[in-house]
Structure formats: C-alpha cells, structure tokens
N, C-alpha and C positions, 0 to 999 in steps of 0.2 A: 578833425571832427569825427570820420571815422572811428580814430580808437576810442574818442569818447561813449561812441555807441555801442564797443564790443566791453567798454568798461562798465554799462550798464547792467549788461547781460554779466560779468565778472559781479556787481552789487546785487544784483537780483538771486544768484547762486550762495553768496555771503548771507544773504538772509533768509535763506534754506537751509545752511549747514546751521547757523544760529539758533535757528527756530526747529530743526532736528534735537541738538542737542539740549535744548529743553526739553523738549517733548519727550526723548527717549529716558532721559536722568529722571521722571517726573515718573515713568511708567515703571522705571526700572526700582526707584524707590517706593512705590505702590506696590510690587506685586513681589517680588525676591522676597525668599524664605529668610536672609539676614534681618530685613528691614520691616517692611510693613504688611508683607503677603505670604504666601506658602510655594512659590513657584522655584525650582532648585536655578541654579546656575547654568547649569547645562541647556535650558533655555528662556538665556537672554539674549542668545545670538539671532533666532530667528524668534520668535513667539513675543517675548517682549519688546522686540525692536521693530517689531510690526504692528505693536499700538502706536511707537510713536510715529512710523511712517504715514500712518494713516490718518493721524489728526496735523502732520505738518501738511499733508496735501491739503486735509480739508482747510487751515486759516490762509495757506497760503493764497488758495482763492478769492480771500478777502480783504487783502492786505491792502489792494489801494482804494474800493471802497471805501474803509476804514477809514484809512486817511481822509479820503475826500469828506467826510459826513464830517468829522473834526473842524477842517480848514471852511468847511460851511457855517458850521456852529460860529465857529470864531469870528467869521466875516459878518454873518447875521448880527452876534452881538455887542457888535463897532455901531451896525447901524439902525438898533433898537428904539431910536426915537420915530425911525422911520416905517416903518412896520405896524400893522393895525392888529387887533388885539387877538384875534384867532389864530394869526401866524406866531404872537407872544407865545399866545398856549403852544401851538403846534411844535416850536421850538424847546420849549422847558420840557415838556414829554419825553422829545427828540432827547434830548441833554441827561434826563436823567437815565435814561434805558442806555446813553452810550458809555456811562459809565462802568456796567457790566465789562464790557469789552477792553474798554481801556486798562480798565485794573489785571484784567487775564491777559492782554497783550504784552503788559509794561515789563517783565523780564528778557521777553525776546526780541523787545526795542532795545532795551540797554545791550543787551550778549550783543545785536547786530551795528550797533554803533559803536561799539567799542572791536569788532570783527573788521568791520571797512575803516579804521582810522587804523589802525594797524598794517592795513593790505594799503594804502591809497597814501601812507606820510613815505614813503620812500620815494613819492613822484613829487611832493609839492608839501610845504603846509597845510598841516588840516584844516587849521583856521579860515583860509578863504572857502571851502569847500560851505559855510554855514554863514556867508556875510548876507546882507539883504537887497534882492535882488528888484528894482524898479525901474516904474516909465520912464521914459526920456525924461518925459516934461518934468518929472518930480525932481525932486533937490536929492544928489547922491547920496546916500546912507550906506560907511563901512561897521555898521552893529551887525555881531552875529544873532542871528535868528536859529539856533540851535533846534528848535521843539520843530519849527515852522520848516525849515529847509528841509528835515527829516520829514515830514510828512507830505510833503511837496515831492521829495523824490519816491516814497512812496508810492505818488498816484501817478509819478511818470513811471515808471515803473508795472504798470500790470501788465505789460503782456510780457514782461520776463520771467514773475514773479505767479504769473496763470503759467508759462510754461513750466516752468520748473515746479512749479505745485504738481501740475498734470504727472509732470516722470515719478514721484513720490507715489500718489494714488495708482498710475500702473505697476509699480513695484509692487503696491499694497494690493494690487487685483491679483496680480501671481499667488504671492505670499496666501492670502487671504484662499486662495482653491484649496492650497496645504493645510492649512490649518483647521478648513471646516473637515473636523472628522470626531470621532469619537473619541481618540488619546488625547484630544486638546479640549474640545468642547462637549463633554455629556450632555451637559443638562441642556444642551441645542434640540436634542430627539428623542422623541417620545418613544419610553420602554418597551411600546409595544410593541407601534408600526416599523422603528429604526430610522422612521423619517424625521424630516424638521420640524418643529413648531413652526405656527402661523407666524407667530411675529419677526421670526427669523428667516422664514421665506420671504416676508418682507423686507429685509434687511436684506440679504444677497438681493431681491431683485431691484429695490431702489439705488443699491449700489453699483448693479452691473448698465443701468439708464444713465446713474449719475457718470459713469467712467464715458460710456460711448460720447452721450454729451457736451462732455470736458474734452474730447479728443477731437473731436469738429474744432474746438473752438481754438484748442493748442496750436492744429495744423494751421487755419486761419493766419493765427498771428505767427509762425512762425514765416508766413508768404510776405509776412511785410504788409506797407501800408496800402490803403485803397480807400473809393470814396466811403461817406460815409452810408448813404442808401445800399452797399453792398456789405456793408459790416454790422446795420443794423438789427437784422435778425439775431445775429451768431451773440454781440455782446447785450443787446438789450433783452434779447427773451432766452435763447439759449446755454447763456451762462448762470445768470441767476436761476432758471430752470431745473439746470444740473447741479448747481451748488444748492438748491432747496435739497434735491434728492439724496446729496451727500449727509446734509444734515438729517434728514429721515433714516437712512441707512446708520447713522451712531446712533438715534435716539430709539431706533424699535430696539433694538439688544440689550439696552440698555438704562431705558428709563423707568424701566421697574424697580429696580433698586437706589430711584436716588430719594425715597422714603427714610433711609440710611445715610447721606451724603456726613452728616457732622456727630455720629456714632461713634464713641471710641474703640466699640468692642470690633468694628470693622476698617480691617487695614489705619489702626490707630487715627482714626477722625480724618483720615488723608482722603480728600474728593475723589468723588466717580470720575475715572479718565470722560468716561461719554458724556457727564454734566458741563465740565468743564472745556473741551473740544467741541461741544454743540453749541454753548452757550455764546460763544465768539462771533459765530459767523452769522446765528439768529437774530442776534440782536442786530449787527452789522445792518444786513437786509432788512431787515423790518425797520431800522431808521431810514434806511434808505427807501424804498418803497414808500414810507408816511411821508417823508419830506417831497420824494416825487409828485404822488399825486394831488396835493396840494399846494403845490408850486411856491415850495418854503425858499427855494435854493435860486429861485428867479434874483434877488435884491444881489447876492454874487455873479451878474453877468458882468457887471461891469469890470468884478476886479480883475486887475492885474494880472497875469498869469506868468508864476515864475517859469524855471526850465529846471530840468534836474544839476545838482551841484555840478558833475565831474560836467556837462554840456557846457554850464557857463565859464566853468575855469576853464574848460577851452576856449570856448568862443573869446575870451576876456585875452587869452595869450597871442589869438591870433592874430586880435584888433592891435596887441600892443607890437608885434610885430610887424604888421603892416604898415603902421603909423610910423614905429622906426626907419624905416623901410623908406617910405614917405618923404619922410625927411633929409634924408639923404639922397636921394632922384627922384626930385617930384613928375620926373616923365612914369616913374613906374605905374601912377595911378594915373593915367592919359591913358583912359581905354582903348583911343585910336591908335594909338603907337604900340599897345600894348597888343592887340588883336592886329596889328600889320606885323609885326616884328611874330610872331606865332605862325601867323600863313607862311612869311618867308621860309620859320623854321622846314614845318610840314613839309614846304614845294621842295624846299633840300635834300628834306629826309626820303622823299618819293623819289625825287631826281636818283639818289643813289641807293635806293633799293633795289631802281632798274638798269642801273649801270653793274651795278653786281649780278644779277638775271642773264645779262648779255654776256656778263665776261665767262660765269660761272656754268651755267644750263643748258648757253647755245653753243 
C-alpha cells in the first residue's frame, strides 16, 4: 500500500509533464517566427516555455475539482427523477458552462492517459487499473469504466496534482521577474514614466498573492493528512482564493486582445494563450461554487466512493494474497496466535539485543 501512494505522487507528476507539453507545443506554435507569431528561436527556451509553465500551474490547480464537478453531473443525472425543478435548472446551467472546460481539457486527458498506461503496463495490466469499483453489498462488476476511473483518480488525486502545479507556478514566479523588462515586454511601460501600466500592476500583484497562497496550501498537503477542521481554511477558502487570483493575474495582461481571439490576420486565427488558460479554471470554479451554494451535489452523498486505480489494484493483490495465504494456514489469520507468536518474536529480539550489549560494550 505504501508504493501505491508514492505511485500516486509518480501519476500526479505524469499529468504535469502531459499537461506541460501541451501547453508549451500550444505556446510554441502560437508565437515562433516559423509558425504562427514573430518570436526567433533563440527564445523558446526561456520566454516561451514560460507561457507554458504558467498556464500548466494554473489548470493544474484545478484538475480535481474538474473532475469532481463531472462525477456530480453524472451522479445527479442517474438521479434526475429525483431532484425538484430548481436543482434541474441549476444542473443544466452547471452542464452547459462545463462544457467549456472539458473540450479545452480533453487533449491533456488523452496525452495523460496514454503517459500512465505506458509508465504503470510494466507492473500489471492496464486493464484492471479501469475495472468498476463497488460496495460490498452490490453484485461484483468487472466492466471497465474507463471515462469514470480517470476522473475518480483525478479527484484522489489533488493534493499531488496542487503540488506539482504549485512547483510549475514557482518556476513561473522566477521566470516571470526575468522576463518583466523592457527586451521582452514593451508595451507593459508607459513611454513616458518607464513604469508599468495599471493593468499590469495588477497582474504581477494578483500573481505574487496567488503564489504565496498556493504555497500555504502546497506545504499543508505536503505534511500529510489531518482532521478536517484543521484543513478547512487552507482547501476551502485559501485555495480557491489563490486560484481566483491566478486567474486574474492571466486575464489582466491579457484580455484586451481577446476582441481578436478568431482573427486570421493575428497569429493565424490560433487562440489567445490567456483566453484559453483562464477559461479552464473559470469555469471549473464557478461550476463549482454555483453547485455549492445551492446544495446541487447533496443527492451524491450517498454514492459510493471509488479509491484511485493503482490503490485498489493493490488493495485487490493484497486481499488476493492474504486469502491464499489463508488457505494454506488458517492459524495465519487467528489474531491470537498471530499477535503471541510477534511478542515472542520482539522478547527474542530484545533478549539479544542485550546479550550482545553485555558481550560487546561491557
């Protein structure tokens, strides 16, 4: 069980490097003088690999909300008979605005499921990693749930996938001090004074909130688990906090020019990086917040709750090994015999830890 948790943290980095390299292929085909911008060669190492670092931080922040708003939706409408007519609207709102997000997500869903089925078939079949996972009481079901298991690990998933967002946006705060200058950015400072514009003062300082923000909440989960009255500031107000702010910091820089987004005379009709990295996490949040306050997500308490794939293929090998196990000395599973036969061990191993003291020290 252990490795299945450091192989979380291995799935959460997979869908970092995933969601990097869209982001940066995306930026790098948007602004390069070959392709669709006027930017030389000589900086795509730092300049344009630092749009994409900065918008993989910012989705990465959102990846398991995302999910979870989905696996609501879906649960919601199994049980649409059930539900009164304001939650209908509330839902269908919800549904269509998540659309947004899905369609700008769905390339670094496939890059990152086809990333971990590559790194994860040298240990086991991929296939069980997506079978469906239920109660006791239910009738066993080996169909894969392919869509469903992926956004299930998703939402187990965020506090690997906040961390490793967080290291992207520290990179991008470095990066980002370099780059705010005059040989990258003109038209950031006014001719006169040599200083910033307002909207771009607003940008570095909603971004340097959003980073401290995200760093409270990184360190948090990087301590491990705790109750939940101790975690509740940090994920319920402090994260979404900082993740608004992240989205403010793309959208002041940037949303003056999305009057232009499907222009061909601009970067060949190819989307504003800041339309397209704001619009992910905006919508995220904002389904999520409508469905909160309105308590749309209540009718899902009762469901089920999977565990992430690599969790239950272990859990599933351990059982199966236990149970062989089982079988073969059913004293193994006699906790009485099982917990005497461990004290004898200990008193043994004490007995000659201090038989060796005496021989060795005195």
């Amino acid at each position: 069980m252990e490795r299945a948790g450091i192989d979380c943290w291995h799935d959460g980095n997979i869908m970092g490097i995933a969601m990097f390299a869209f982001t940066s292929m995306y930026a790098i085909i948007r602004y390069n003088v070959n392709l669709n911008g006027k930017e030389p060669h000589s900086n795509i190492i730092m300049y344009l690999l630092d749009k994409g670092t900065c918008w993989t931080a910012l989705w990465m922040m959102v990846v398991s909300p995302f999910a979870g708003n989905l696996l609501a939706l879906g649960s919601i409408f199994q049980k649409w008979s059930d539900i009164n007519l304001f939650q209908k609207i509330v839902t269908l709102f919800c549904s269509l605005i998540m659309i947004i997000p899905t369609v700008l997500f769905l390339p670094v869903w496939i890059l990152w499921v086809i990333a971990r089925i590559m790194y994860f078939m040298v240990r086991w079949p991929v296939g069980v990693m997506y079978l469906g996972q239920f109660a006791a009481h239910e009738p066993h079901n080996t169909n894969a749930y392919w869509i469903k298991a992926t956004l299930v690990d998703m939402v187990n998933l965020k506090g690997e996938t906040g961390c490793v967002g967080f290291v992207y946006a520290l990179v991008h705060s470095f990066l980002g001090c370099i780059i705010c200058d005059v040989a990258y950015k003109g038209y950031w400072f006014d001719p006169e004074s040599g200083r910033l514009m307002w909207r771009f003062e607003l940008s570095m300082m909603t971004g340097c909130i959003s980073t401290a923000l995200l760093w409270v909440v990184a360190m948090r989960s990087v301590m491990g688990k705790a109750s939940w009255i101790r975690l509740k500031p940090l994920y319920s107000y402090a994260s979404p906090i900082g993740i608004w702010f992240g989205v403010i910091h793309v959208m002041a820089f940037g949303a003056k020019g999305w009057n232009k987004l499907f222009n061909t005379k601009y970067h060949n009709g190819q989307m504003s990086i800041t339309f397209v990295s704001s619009m992910y996490p905006a919508c995220v949040l904002l389904v999520h917040h409508v469905m909160s306050t309105f308590g749309t997500k209540k009718p899902c308490a009762t469901d089920h709750l999977w565990k992430h794939s690599v969790v239950n293929v272990a859990k599933v090998q351990y059982d199966k090994i236990i149970s062989r196990l089982s079988n073969r000395n059913p004293e193994f599973m006699d906790g009485t015999i099982r917990a005497n036969e461990l004290s004898m061990r200990d008193a043994s191993m004490s007995e000659a830890k201090m038989n060796f003291y005496e021989d060795h020290l005195w």
